[in-house]
C-alpha positions as CSV (number, residue, x, y, z in Angstrom):
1,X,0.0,0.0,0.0
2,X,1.5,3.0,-0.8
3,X,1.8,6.0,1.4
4,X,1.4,9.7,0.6
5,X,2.5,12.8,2.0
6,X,1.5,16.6,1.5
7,X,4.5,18.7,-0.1
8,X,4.0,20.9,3.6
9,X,5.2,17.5,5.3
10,X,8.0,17.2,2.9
11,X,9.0,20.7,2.7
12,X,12.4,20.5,4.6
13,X,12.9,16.9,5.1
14,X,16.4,15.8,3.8
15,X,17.1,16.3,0.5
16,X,13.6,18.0,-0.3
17,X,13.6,21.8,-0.9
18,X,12.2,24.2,2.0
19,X,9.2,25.4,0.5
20,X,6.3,23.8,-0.7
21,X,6.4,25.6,-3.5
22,X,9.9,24.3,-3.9
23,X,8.4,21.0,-3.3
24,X,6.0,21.2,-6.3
25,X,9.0,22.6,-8.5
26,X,11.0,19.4,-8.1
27,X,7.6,17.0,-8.4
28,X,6.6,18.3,-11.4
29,X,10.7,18.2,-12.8
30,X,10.9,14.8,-11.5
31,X,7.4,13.2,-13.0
32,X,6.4,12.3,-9.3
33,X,3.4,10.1,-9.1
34,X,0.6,12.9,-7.4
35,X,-2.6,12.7,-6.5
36,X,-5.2,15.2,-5.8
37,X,-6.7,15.1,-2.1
38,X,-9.5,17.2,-0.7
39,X,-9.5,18.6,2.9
40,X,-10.8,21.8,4.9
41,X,-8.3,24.2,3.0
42,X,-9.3,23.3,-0.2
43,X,-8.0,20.6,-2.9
44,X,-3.8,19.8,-2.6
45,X,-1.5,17.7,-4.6
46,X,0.2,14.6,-2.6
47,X,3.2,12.8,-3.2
48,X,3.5,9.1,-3.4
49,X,6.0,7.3,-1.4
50,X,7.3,5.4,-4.4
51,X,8.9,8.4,-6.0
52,X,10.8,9.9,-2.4
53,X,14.7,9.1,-1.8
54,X,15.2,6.5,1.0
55,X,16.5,9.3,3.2
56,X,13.1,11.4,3.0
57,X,11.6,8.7,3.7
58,X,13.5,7.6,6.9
59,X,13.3,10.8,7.9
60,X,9.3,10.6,7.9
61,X,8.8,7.7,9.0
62,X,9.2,8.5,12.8
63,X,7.0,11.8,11.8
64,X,4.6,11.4,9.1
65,X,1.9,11.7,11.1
66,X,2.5,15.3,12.1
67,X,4.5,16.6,9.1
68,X,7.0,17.9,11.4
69,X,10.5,17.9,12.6
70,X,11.0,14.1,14.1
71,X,14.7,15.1,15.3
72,X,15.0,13.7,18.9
73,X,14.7,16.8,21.4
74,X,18.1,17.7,22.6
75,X,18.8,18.3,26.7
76,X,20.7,21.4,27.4
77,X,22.1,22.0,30.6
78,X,23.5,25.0,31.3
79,X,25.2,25.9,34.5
80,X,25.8,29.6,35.9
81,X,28.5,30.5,38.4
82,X,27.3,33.8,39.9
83,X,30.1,35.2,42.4
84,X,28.9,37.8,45.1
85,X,31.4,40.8,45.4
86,X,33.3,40.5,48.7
87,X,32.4,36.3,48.8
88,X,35.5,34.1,47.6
């Protein structure tokens, strides 16, 4: 079964532009295989799975549910040393 994903899910994902109109560019110079899906904004084009590099794909696979970053969240610790005048 094949899988498909807005160009707004694959805007930014590796080796896709950062745009969705950037997106559509490279679809439409690469002969994807699109399809035409209806939601609350309106008609959009999707992209089939069949026609998306291996990394894309890896990449969405944690987050294609979302169509967001799926990058583990880093920890940051940050530690301040605050000296007092007249304390050593």
């Amino acid at each position: 079964m094949d899988r498909w994903f807005s160009f707004s899910s694959l805007a930014g994902a590796p080796l896709m532009p950062k745009t969705r109109a950037g997106v559509r560019k490279k679809a439409q110079r690469e002969g994807w295989t699109l399809r035409e899906a209806t939601g609350l904004g309106g008609p959009r084009l999707e992209a089939s799975e069949v026609d998306l590099p291996a990394e894309t794909i890896a990449y969405l696979d944690g987050d294609s549910r979302k169509g967001s970053c799926n990058e583990p969240a880093m920890r940051v610790v940050i530690e301040i040393s605050i000296r007092v005048e007249g304390e050593s």
